[in-house]
N, C-alpha and C positions, 0 to 999 in steps of 0.2 A: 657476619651476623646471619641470623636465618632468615628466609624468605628476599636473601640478594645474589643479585649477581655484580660484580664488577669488572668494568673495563678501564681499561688505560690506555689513551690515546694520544700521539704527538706526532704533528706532520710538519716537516720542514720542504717548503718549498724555495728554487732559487732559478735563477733564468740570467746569468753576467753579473750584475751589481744589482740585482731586486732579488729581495729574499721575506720570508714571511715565514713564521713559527706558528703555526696553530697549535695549541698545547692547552684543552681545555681543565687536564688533570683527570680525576678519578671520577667517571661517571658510574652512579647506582642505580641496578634498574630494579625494583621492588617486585621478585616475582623466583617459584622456587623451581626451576626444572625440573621436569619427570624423567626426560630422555636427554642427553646430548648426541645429538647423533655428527660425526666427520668422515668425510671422506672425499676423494679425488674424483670428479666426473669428467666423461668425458661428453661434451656438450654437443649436440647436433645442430643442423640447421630447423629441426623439427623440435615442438617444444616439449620442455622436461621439469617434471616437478619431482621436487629435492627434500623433502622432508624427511621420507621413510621410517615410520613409526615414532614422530612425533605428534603427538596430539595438544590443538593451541597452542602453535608454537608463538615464541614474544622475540627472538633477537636471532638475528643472520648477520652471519660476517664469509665474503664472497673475495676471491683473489683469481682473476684470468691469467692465466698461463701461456697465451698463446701471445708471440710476439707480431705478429700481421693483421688477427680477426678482433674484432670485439665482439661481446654477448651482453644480452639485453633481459633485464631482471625483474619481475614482478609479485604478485602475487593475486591477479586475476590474469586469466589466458588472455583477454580481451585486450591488457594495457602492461605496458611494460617501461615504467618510469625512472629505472634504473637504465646505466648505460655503464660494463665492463669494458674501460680502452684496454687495446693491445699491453701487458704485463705491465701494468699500473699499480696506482697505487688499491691497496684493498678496500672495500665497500664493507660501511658495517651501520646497522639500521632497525629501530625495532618495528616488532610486527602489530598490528591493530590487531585487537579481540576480536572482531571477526572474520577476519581469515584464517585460511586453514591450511597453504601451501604457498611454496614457493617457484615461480615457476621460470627456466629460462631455456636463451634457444639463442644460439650461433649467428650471427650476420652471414657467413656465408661459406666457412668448411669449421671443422670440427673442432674444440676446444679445449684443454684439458683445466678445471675451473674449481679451487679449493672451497670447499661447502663447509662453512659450522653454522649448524640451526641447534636452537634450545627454548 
């Protein structure tokens, strides 16, 4: 329909005999993109915002690549309350009306970290 986006989401975790499905099914988020912007970064120890020619952006979905480093994900330079482990599972999150970026930075060498903001 117009003015949606949707996501589909299903996480199966497991650890020997403990397993757990999260499978909330077809989330809607009420809102119509101007821009999608994707692409590969590669993440330093120095912070980086990832939006690039998105304006109010509403939904980020974040995948770290690096199997050693995590990178740490926000959207004020100040606080960063996302946490990317080592080639986990992916981060996806929408954004508050008033932010305007999204910004992340390396723990401690460089990262290579799949961006979709819209």
């Amino acid at each position: 329909m117009a003015n949606e986006i949707t996501s589909n989401l299903r996480l199966i975790l497991s650890s020997g005999v403990i397993k757990a499905d999260f499978n909330p099914g077809r989330i809607v988020l009420n809102y119509t993109p101007g821009v999608i912007y994707r692409k590969r970064h590669l993440i330093t120890t120095s912070e980086v915002t990832v939006t690039h020619g998105v304006t109010n952006p509403r939904f980020c979905c974040l995948y770290n690549h690096d199997s050693t480093n995590y990178v740490e994900a926000g959207t004020t330079s100040a606080d960063y309350p996302f946490y990317l482990r080592p080639a986990s599972a992916a981060t996806q999150f929408e954004i508050g009306p008033s932010k305007a970026s999204i910004y992340l930075k390396a723990n401690t060498a460089s990262c290579y970290v799949d961006v979709l903001v819209f």
